[in-house]
N, CA and C of each residue as an Amber inpcrd file, in Angstrom:
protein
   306
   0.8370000  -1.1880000   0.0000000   0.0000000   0.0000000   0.0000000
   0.8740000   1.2390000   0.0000000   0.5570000   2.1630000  -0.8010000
   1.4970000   3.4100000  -0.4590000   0.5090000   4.4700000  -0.0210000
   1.2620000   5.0540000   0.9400000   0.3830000   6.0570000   1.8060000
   1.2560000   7.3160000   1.8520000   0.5920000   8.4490000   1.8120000
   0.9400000   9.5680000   1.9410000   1.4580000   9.8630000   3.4770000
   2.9670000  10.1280000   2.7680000   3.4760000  11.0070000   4.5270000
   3.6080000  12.5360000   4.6830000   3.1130000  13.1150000   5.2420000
   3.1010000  14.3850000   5.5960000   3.7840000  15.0250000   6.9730000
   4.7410000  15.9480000   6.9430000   5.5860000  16.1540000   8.1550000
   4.7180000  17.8610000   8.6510000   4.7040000  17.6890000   9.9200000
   3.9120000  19.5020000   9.6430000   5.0040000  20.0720000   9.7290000
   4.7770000  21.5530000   9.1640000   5.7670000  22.8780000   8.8280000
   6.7580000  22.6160000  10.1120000   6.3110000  22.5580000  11.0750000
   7.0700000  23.2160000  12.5250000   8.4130000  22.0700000  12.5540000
   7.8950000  20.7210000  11.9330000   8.4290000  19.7860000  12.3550000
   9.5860000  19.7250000  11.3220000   9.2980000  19.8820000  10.0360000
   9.9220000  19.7200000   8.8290000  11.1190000  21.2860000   8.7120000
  10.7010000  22.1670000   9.7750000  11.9230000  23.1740000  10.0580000
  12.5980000  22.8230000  10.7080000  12.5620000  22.1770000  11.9170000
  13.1430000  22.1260000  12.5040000  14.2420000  21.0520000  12.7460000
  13.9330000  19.8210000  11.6140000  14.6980000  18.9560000  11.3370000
  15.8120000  19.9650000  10.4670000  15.0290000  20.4970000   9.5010000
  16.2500000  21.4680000   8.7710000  17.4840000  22.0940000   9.5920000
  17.0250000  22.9260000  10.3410000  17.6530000  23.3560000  11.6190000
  18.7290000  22.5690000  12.3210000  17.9150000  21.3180000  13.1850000
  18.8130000  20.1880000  13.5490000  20.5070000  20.0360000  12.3800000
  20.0230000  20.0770000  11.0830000  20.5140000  19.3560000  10.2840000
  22.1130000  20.2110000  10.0410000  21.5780000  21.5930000  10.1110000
  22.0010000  22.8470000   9.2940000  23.0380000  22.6510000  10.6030000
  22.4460000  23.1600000  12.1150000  23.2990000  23.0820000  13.0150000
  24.9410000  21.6420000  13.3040000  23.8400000  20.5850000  12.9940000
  24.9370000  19.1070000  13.3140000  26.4250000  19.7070000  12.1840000
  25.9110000  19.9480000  11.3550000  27.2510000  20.8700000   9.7690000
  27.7310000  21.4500000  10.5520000  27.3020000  22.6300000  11.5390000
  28.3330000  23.4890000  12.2390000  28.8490000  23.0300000  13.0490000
  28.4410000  21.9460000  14.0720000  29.0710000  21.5550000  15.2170000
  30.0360000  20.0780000  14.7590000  30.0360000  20.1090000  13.0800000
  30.7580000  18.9440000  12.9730000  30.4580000  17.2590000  13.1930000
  28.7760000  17.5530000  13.3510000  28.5420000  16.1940000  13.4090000
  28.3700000  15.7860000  12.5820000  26.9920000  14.5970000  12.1850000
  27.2950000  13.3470000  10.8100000  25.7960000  14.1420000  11.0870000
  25.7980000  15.6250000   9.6750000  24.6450000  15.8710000   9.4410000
  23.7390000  15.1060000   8.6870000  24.8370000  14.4890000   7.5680000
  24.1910000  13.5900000   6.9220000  23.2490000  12.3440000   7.4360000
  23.4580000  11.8020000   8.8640000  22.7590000  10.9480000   9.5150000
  21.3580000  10.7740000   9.6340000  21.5750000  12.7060000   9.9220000
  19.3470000  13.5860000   9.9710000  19.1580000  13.0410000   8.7060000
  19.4720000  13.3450000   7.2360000  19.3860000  13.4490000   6.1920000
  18.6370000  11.5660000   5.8820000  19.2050000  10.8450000   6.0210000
  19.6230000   9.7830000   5.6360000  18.2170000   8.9890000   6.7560000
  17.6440000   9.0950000   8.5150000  16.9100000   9.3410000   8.9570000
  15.3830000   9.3620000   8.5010000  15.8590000  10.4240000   7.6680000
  14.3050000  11.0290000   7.7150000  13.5170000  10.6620000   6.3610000
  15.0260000  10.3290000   5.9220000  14.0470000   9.2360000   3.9660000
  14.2030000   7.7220000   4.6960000  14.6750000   7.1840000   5.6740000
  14.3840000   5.7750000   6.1330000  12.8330000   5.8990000   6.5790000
  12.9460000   7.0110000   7.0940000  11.3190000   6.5720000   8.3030000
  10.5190000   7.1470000   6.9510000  10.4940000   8.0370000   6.6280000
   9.5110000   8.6440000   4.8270000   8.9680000   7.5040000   4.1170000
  10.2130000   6.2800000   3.9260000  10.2420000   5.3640000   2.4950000
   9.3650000   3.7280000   3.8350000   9.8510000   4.1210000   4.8400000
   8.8560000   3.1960000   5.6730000   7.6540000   3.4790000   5.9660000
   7.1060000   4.3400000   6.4260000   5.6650000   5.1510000   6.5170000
   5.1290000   5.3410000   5.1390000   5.5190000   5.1110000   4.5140000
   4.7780000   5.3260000   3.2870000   4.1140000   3.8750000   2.5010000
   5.3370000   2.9420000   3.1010000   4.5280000   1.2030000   2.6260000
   3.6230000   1.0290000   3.3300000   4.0440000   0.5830000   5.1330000
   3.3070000   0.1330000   5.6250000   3.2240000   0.5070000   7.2940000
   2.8890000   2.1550000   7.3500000   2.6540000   2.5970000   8.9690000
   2.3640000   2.2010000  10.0430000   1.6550000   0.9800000  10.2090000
   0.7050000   0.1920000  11.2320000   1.5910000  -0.6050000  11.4800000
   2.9190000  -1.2250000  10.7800000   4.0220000  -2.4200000  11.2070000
   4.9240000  -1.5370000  11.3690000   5.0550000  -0.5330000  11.4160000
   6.7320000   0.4270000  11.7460000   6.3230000   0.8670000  13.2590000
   8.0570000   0.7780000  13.8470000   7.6560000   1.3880000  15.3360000
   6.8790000   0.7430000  16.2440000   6.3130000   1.3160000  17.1180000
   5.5330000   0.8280000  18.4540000   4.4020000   1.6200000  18.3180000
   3.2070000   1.2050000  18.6210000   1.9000000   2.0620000  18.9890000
   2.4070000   2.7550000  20.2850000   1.0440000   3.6240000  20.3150000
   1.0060000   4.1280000  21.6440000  -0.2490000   4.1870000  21.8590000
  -0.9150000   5.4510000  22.6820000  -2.4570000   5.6140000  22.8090000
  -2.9870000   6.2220000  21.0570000  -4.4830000   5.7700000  21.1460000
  -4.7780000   6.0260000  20.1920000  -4.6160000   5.4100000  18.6310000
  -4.4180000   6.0710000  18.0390000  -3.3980000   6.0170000  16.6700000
  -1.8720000   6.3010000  16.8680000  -1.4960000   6.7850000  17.7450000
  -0.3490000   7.3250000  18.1330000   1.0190000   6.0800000  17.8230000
   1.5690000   6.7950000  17.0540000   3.0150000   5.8890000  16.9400000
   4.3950000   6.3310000  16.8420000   5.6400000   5.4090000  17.0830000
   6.6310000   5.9200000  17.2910000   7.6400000   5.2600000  16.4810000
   8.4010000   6.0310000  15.2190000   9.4650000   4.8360000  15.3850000
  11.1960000   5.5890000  15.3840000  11.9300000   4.7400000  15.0750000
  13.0800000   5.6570000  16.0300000  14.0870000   4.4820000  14.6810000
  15.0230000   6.2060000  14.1550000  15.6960000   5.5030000  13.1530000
  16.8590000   6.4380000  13.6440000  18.3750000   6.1540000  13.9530000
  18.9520000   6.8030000  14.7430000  20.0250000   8.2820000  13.7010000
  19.4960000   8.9620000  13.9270000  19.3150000   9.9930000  15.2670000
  18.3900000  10.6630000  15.8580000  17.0670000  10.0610000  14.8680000
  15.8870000  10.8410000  14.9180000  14.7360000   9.6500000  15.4460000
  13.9790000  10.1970000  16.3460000  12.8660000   9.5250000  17.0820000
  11.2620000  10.1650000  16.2050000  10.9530000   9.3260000  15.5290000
   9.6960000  10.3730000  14.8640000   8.4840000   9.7550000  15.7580000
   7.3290000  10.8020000  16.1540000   5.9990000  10.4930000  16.3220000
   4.7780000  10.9060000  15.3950000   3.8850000  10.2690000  15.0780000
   3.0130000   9.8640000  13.8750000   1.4870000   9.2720000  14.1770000
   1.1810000  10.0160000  13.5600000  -0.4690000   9.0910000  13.3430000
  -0.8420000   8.6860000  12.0950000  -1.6640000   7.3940000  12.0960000
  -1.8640000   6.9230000  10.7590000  -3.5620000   6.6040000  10.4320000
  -3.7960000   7.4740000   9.2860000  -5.0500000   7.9030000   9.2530000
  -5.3430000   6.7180000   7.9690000  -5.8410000   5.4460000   8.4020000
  -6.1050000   4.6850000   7.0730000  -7.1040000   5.2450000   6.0440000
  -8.5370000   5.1630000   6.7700000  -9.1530000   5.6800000   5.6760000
  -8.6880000   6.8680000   4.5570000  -7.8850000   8.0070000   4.5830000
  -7.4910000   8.5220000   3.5880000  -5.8410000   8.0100000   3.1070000
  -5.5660000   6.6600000   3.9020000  -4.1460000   6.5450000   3.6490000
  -2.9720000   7.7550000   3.8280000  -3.0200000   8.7110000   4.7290000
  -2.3740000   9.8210000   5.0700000  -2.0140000   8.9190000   6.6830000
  -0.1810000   9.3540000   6.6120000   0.0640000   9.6870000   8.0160000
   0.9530000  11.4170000   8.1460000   1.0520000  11.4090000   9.7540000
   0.5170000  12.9450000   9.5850000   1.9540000  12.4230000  10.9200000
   3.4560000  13.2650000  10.4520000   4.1620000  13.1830000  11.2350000
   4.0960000  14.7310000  12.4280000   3.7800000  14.6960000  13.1250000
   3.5480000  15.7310000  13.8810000   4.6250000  15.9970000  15.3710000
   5.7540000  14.8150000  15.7580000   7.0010000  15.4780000  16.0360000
   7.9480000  14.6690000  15.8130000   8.7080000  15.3550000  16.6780000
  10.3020000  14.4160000  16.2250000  11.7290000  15.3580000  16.9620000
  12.0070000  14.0190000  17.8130000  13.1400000  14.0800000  18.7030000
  14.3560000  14.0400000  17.8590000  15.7240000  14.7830000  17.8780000
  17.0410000  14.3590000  17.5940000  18.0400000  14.3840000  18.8230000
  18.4890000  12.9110000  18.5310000  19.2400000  12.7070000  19.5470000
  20.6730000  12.4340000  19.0780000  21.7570000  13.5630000  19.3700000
  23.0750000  13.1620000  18.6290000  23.7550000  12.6830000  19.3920000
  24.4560000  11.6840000  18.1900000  25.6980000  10.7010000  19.4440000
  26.8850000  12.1880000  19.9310000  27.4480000  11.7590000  21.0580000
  28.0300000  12.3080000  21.9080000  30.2900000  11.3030000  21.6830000
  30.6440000  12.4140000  21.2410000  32.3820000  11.6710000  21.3880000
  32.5970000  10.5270000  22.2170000  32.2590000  11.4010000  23.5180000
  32.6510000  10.9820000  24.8510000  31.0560000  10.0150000  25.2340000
  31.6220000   9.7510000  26.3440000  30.7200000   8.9540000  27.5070000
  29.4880000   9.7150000  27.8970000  29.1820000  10.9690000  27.4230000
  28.2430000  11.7190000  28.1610000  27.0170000  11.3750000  27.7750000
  26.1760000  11.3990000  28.4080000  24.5170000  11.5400000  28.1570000
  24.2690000  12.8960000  26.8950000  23.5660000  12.2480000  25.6360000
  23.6000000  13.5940000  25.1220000  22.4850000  14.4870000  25.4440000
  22.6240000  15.7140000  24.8320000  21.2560000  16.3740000  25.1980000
  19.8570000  15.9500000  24.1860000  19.0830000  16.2320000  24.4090000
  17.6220000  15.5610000  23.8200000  17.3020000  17.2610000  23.1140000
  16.8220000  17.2190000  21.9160000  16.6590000  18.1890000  21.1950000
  15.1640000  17.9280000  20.5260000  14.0620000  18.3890000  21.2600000
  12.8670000  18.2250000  20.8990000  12.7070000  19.1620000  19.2180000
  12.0290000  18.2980000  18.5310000  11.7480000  19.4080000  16.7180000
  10.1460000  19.1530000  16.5330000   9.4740000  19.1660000  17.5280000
   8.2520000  19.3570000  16.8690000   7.4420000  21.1580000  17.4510000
């Protein structure tokens, strides 16, 4: 089945952002990049087997560096990505920081 994925504005900036920033700080921007067409080209076959449910329609799936949350609207075959965590690996041993993008 192919289903329409849709990211909202807020969410789809702010991955940009994430992305634009990881370039300055020297991380593997390409990782966001690479991320966000894994979970796209998966949500788009088959939404209901990707990730974990939650309440509701509510779902999660987590392709690393990015944690996306999603609802999947069968009857119009639309899912509707509405946030999304980036979590960058860290050099060292440290806990990294959690960078909410929705």
């Amino acid at each position: 089945m192919n289903y329409r994925v849709v990211i909202r504005e807020r969410v789809a900036n702010n991955i940009a952002t994430a992305t634009f920033l990881a370039f300055e700080l020297d991380r593997d921007a390409h990782a966001i990049s690479r991320a966000v067409d894994e979970i796209l080209l998966a949500l788009s076959d088959n939404p209901t087997e990707q990730g974990e449910s939650r309440e509701d329609n509510e779902r999660v799936v987590i392709v690393n560096p990015l944690t996306a949350f999603y609802e999947v609207f069968e009857e119009l075959q639309v899912v509707l990505i509405y946030a999304a965590v980036y979590h960058p690996r860290q050099p060292s041993n440290r806990r990294p920081p959690r960078t909410s993008l929705h």
